[in-house]
C-alpha positions as CSV (number, residue, x, y, z in Angstrom):
1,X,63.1,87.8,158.8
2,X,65.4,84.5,159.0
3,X,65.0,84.0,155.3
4,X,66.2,87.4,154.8
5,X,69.0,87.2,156.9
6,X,69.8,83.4,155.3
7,X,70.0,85.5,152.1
8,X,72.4,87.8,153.4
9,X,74.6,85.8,154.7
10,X,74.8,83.9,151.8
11,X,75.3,86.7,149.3
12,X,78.1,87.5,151.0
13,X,79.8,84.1,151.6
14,X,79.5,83.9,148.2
15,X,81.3,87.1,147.2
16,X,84.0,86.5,149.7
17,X,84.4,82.6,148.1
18,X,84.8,84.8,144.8
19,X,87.2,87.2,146.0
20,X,89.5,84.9,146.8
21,X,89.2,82.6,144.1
22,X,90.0,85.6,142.1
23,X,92.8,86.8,144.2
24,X,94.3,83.5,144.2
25,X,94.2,82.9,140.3
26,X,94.8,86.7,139.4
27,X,98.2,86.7,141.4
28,X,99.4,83.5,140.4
29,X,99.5,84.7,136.4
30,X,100.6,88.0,137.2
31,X,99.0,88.8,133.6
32,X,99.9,92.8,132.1
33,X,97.1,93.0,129.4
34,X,96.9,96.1,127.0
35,X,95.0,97.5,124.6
36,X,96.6,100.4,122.4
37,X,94.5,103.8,122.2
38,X,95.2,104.2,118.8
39,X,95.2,101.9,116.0
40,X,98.8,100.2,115.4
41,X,98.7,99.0,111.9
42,X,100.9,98.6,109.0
43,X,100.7,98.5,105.2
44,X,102.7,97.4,102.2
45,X,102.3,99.5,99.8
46,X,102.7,103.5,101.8
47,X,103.8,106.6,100.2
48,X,106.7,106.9,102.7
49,X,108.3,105.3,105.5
50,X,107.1,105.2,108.7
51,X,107.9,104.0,112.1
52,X,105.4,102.9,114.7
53,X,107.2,102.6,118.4
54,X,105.7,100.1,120.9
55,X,105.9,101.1,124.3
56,X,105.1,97.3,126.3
57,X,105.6,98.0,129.4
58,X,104.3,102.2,129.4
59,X,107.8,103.4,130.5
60,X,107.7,105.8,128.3
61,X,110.9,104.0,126.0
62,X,110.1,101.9,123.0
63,X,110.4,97.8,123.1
64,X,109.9,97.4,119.4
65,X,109.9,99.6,116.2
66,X,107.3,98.5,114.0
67,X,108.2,99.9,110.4
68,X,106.4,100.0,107.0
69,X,108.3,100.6,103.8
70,X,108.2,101.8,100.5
71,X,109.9,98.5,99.1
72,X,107.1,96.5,100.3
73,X,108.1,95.2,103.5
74,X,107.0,95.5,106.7
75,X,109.5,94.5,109.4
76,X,109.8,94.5,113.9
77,X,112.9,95.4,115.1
78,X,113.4,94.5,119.3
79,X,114.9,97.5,120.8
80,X,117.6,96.7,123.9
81,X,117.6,93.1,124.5
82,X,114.2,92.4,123.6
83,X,113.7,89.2,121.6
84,X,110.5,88.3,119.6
85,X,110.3,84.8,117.9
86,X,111.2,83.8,114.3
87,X,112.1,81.7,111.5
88,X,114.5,82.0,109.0
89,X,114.3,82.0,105.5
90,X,115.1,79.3,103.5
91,X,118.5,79.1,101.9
92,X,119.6,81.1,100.0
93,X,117.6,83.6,100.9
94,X,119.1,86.0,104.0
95,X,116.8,87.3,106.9
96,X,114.1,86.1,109.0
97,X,110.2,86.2,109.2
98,X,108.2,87.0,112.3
99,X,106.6,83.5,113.4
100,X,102.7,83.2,113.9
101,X,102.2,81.5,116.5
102,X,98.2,80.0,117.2
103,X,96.5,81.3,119.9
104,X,97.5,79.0,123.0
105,X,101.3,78.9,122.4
106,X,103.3,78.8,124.6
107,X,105.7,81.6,124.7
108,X,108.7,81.2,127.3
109,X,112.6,79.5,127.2
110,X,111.9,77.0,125.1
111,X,110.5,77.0,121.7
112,X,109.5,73.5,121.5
113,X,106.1,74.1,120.1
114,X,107.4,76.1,117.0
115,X,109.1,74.5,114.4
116,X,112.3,75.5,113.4
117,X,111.9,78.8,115.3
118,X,114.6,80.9,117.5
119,X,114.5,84.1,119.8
120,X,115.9,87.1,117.6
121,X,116.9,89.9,118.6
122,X,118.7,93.1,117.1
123,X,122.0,91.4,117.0
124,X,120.9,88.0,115.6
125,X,121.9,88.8,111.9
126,X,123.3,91.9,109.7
127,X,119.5,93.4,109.3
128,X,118.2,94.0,112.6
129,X,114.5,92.9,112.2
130,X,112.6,90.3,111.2
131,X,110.1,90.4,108.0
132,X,106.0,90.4,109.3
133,X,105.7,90.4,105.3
134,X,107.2,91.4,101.7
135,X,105.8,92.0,98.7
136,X,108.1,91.3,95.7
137,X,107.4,91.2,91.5
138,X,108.1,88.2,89.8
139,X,107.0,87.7,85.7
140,X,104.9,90.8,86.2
141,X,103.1,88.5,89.1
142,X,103.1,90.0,93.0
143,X,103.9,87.1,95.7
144,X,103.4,88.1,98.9
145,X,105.9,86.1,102.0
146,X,104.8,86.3,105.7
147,X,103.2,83.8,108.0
148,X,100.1,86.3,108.9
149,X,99.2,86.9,105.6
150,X,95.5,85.9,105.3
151,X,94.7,85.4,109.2
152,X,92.3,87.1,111.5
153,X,93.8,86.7,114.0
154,X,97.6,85.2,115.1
155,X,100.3,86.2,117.4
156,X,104.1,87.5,117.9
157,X,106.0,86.1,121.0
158,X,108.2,88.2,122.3
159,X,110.7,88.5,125.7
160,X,111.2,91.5,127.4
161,X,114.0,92.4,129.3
162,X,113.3,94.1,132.4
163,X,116.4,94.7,134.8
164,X,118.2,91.8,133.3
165,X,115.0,89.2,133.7
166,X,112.9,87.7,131.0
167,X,109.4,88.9,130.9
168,X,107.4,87.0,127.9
169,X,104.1,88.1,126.1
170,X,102.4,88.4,123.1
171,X,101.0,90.9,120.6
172,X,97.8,90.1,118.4
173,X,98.3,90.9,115.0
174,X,95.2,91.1,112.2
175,X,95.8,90.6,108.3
176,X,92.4,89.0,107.2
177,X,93.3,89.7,103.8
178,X,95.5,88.2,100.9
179,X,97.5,91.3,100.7
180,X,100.5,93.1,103.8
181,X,97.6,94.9,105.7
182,X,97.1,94.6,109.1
183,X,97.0,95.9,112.7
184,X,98.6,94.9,116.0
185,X,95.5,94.7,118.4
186,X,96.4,94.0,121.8
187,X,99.4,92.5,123.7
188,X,100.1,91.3,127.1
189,X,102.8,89.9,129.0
190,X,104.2,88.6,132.2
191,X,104.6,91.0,135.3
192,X,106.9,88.2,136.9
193,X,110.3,87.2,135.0
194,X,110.7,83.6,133.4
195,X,107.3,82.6,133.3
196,X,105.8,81.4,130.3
197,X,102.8,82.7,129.2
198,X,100.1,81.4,126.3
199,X,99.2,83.5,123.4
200,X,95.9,85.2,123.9
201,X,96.2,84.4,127.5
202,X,94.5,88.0,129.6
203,X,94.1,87.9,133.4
204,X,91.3,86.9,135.5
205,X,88.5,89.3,136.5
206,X,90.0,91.6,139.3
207,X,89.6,91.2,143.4
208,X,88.1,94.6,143.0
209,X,86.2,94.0,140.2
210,X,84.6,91.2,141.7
211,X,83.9,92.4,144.7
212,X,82.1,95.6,143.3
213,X,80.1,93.3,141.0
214,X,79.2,91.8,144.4
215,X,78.2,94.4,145.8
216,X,76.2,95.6,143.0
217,X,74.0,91.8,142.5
218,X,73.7,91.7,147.0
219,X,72.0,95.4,146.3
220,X,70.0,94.2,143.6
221,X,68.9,91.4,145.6
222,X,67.8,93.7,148.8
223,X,65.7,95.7,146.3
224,X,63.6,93.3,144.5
225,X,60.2,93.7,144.9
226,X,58.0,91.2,147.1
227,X,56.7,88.2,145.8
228,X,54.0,86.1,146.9
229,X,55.2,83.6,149.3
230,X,55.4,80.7,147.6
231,X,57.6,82.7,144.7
232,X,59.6,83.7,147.8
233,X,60.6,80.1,149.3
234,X,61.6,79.4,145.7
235,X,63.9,82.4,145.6
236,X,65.6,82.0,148.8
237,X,66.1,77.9,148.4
């Protein structure tokens, strides 16, 4: 009966050492982390233009207007004074070009890490949006510009503006293949203003979620079967 009560107490010392571990880390990033319920993707070549809004935050009120169209582009515009990060084209070209950043970027004030990059937002030039990709003909030869073109898997910073504060995140985009085809997969984003944030970066495990999973392995535990003794001493050392 000691043993069993050594086992107790020690399941739960453990689960309460995990709970607030958990707690500790999961307030401390503050982490928003969403997947969309239906696929966002985008195309080059469509029949007709279409819009895709992007509601970050849920409120109901779009952040970003993701657009495909018929002359081979597919651009982001920031709604409000939302800012998502980019490059601009080389001279003399006008415009800019979504950057594609690598998972672990840091997304936040400064854009140190990306070269030649700048926040842009719906004012920054005459256009309004920045380019994910374009398709143009050249000497009966298609070139395709973007900086996702060909990647599983890269990422948009962007900065949300909540109530006058900078909230930065990320979205996931997909184009594995050589052409303007892809999806925005995920995003996530800071809950608390003027905190940088890594691409790819999703929050810890839950407080609750831990302690249910807990709860579940201590139950587990109290219902395994009996073992010879020898089997037992093992199991509870």
């Amino acid at each position: 009966m000691r043993k069993l009560n050594t086992t107790k107490t020690c399941a739960w010392g453990a689960s309460l050492a995990l709970m607030l571990a958990a707690s500790e880390t999961t307030w401390s990033q503050g982490i928003i982390y969403v997947v969309p319920q239906q696929t966002v993707r985008y195309s080059g070549i469509v029949p007709d233009n279409y819009d895709i809004p992007l509601d970050i935050n849920g409120d109901g009120n779009p952040d970003f207007i993701l657009s495909s169209r018929v002359n081979e582009t597919v651009v982001l515009t920031p709604q409000g004074n939302n800012s998502i990060i980019a490059i601009p084209e080389p001279p003399p070209d006008l415009g800019y070009f979504v950057a594609a950043l690598g998972q672990g970027t840091s997304v936040g004030s400064s854009l140190e890490p990306v070269l030649n990059a700048q926040w842009y937002n719906n004012q920054t030039d005459q256009f309004g949006n920045a380019a994910i990709g374009a398709m143009a003909s050249f000497d009966q030869q298609v070139i395709i510009l973007g900086n996702f073109i060909g990647l599983p898997s890269a990422y948009i910073g962007f900065d949300l503006v909540e109530n006058g504060n900078n909230h930065y995140g990320w979205m996931q985009v997909s184009n594995p293949f050589p052409i303007l085809y892809g999806d925005i997969v995920d995003w996530a984003y800071q809950s608390s203003p003027n905190i940088p944030i890594e691409a790819g970066a999703v929050p810890e495990p839950s407080t609750w979620g831990l302690l249910m999973l807990s709860v579940i392995l201590f139950s587990a535990k109290r219902k395994r079967p009996s073992f010879p003794k020898t089997a037992r001493v093992c199991w509870n050392s």
